[in-house]
Phi, psi and omega in degrees: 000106137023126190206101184283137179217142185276122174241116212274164155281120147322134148329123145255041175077179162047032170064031163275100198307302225231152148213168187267172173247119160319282182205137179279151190245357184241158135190171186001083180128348209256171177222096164269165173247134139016107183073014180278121176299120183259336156232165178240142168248135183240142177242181182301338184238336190183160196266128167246081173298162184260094153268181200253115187285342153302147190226130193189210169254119181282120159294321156174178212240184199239176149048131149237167241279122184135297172296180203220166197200102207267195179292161168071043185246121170347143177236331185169193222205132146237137209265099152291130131088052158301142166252320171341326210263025187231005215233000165233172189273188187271007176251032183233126205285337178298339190223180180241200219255198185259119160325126199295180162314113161123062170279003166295174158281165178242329168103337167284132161249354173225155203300141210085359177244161180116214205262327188087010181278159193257157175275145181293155176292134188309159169205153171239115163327065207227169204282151147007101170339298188274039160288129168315116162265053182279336186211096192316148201258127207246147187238131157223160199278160178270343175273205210288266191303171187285141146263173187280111171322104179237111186264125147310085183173204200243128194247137195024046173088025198221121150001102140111194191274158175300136191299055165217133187281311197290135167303311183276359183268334171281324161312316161298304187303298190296336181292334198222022154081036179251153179230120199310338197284001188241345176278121171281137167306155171238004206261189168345064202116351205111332172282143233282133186219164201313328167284350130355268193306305187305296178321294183308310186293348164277337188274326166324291176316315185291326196288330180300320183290313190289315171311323181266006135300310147319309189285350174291331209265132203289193201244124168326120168280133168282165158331295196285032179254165158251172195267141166257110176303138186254142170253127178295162163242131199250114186275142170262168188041025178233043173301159197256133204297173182275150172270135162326167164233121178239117156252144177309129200251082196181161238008277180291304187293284181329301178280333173292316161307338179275294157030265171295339187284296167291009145301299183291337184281330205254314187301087186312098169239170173202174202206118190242180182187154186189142154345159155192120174325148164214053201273290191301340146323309190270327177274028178245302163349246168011286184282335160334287187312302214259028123298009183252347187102150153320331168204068160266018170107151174317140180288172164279122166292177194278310180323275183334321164272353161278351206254308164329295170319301178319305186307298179304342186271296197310337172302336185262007189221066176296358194273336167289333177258064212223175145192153181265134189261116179295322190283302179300358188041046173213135164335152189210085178284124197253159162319323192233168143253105190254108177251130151257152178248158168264141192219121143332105164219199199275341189267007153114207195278133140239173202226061171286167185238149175263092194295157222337078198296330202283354174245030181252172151266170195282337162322278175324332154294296224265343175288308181326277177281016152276304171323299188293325181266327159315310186271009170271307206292332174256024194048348195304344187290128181295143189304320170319335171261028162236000170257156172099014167257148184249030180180099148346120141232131183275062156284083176285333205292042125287354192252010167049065183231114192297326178192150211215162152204113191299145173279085186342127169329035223293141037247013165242199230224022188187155181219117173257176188208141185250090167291205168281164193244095207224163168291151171204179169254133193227161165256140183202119182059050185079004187223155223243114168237168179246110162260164168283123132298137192208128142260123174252139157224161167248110139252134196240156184282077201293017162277324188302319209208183196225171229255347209260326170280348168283314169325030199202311190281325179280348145322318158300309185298311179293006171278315149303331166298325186258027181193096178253029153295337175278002163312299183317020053025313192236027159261000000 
């Protein structure tokens, strides 16, 4: 006999109510195993999968894709130790294949964790040749919320659910009404891919446009009719109004706007800046790399030495490497330097850390965070690598924009920002010259400090930019 059991969205950590659902990795009808991932999920931090600590017949699924869900919300049902799903052999199209073993939990919801039994390869339940296909055979759930309606058969010539991966190619699709079940994919398998989407909505447009051009077009006069001169009427003010585009303020976005909001409500911040030669800097770069060789190892980027530079100033300015515990009214000077960067990618601002920057060098920073910018870049970064920092560096002069003055990190208590790095005439040793220019900024937390140790601390740093010998001091 059969035994249906629920499986719930999991705790993922890091004080996280809600996440949305990505993409389903099951469906109706699948034989899953003990720990096998069945959704991907995206949270305020990072793209997750979920397995299932039950190993069984999935019965029916929760949510659809697109939507949120918080914790401890159904995710889907699954039948343990069904025989139906075991009772033909694997060559007979009438039946699915045999359930694997370990129909029990496992009590793990997150990835990387469990028994270690390996997952069975999906197997699907599926009907009869000679079934009518007048009407698809919809499984719906026996609990609480609507579940998702998953029909059996075949959708634009195609097997299953629609082939698409991306959050934003589904996300584009909804902005602009296109519905994915009618577009053939072009990427690997069938999958749907942005230009797809970009395609349909450019053909979407034409036909709108060629209709209101026809319905524009007056109605064909016969011979016998006479011609009337029409005099037009001319409305004033009555174009028809525009529609809002309202997007949702959730996940990656959603949490970086509350962020900033409660950066600003709680946090007294201010901000100085200043120049900086930054000619001997780029020639030091320079010579690092091509003392390493062709296969020496990864180059330094300018960021891994800026990130160094930080660390020496703050061992000389710690008051920057702080946060204030509001309920105790008290300064809270942490221990480490944890440096976050700020990095773009398509799911919007992610901000990884790099962990204890104060004992590394600037190679071991700049490996760091080419690794941390890769997986911010495929969403893979774990929540645990976007938390725990106890200082920023911002390089917007990737946006070729020269000065900023940044929104402190809450909860912590200084951001320095980096603009670009360009020629400019500089006086240099009495004489009007063409140098690399940099502007930094600091913006700091003015309860931690006062305005002469952020003067102090950013000065240093631009003093190691345009003279970085003066770093041999603190290596």
């Amino acid at each position: 006999m059969a035994q249906v059991l629920e499986f719930k969205l999991p705790d993922l950590g890091e004080g996280l109510t809600e996440a949305e659902i990505v993409r389903w990795l099951v469906e109706v009808g699948d034989v899953v195993a003990v720990d096998q991932p069945v959704v991907e999920v995206e949270t305020a931090k990072a793209m997750v999968e979920v397995p299932c600590p039950y190993g069984g017949v999935v019965t029916a699924r929760f949510g659809e894709e697109g939507s949120e869900l918080p914790v401890g919300a159904p995710l889907l049902t699954v039948a343990v130790g069904a025989t139906d799903a075991s009772s033909a052999s694997p060559g007979d199209d009438g039946a699915a294949a045999e359930e694997p073993s370990g129909g029990s939990g496992s009590g793990n919801v997150l990835v990387g964790y469990g028994t270690g039994a390996p997952a069975a390869r999906r197997r699907r339940i599926r009907p009869e040749r000679n079934t009518a296909p007048t009407a698809p055979a919809v499984v719906s759930a026996p609990s609480r919320p609507a579940p998702v309606a998953v029909a059996v058969g075949e959708v634009n010539g195609r097997q299953g659910p629609v082939a698409v991966v991306s959050p934003l190619v589904r996300r584009l699709a909804r902005q602009h009404e296109i519905d994915l079940r009618g577009l053939t994919g072009s990427g690997p398998e069938g999958l749907i891919l942005r230009a797809d989407v970009d395609s349909a909505i450019r053909q979407t447009g034409q036909a709108t446009e060629a209709a209101a051009r026809t319905a524009a077009q007056p109605a064909t006069r016969t011979a016998a009719e006479p011609v009337v001169a029409e005099t037009p009427t001319v409305q004033v003010g009555a174009a028809a109004p525009a529609t809002a585009e309202r997007i949702p303020l959730r996940g990656v976005r959603g949490a970086v706007a509350d962020k900033l909001s409660r950066s600003r409500s709680e946090i007294p911040d201010a901000t100085c800046w200043v120049d900086a030669d930054a000619t001997e800097l780029m020639a030091a770069r320079a010579a690092m790399n091509a003392a390493s060789g062709p296969s020496g190892g990864p180059k330094v980027s300018v960021l891994a030495l800026l990130a160094r530079v930080c660390t020496a100033a703050l061992a000389r300015y710690p008051e920057l490497n702080s946060t204030v515990d509001t309920a105790a009214r008290e300064i809270v000077r942490l221990p480490g330097v944890h440096l976050g960067f700020a990095a773009q990618t398509e799911r919007g601002l992610v901000v990884p850390v790099v962990r204890d920057a104060h004992t590394r060098n600037a190679e071991s920073i700049g490996a760091e965070i080419a690794r941390l910018t890769e997986l911010a870049r495929t969403g893979k970064l774990s929540p645990a690598q976007l938390t725990g920092g106890t200082f920023t560096l911002n390089n917007y002069g990737v946006f070729g924009v020269d000065g900023s003055t940044p929104i402190i990190n809450h909860p912590e208590a200084a951001m320095l920002g980096v603009g670009r790095i360009m020629p400019k005439p500089w006086v240099h040793h009495g004489e009007l010259a063409v140098r690399q220019v940099v502007q930094l900024s600091l913006t700091f937390d003015h309860r931690v400090c006062d305005g002469g140790t952020a003067g102090g601390f950013l000065r240093y740093v631009a003093d190691c930019v345009e003279q970085p010998a003066v770093l041999l001091r603190t290596l």
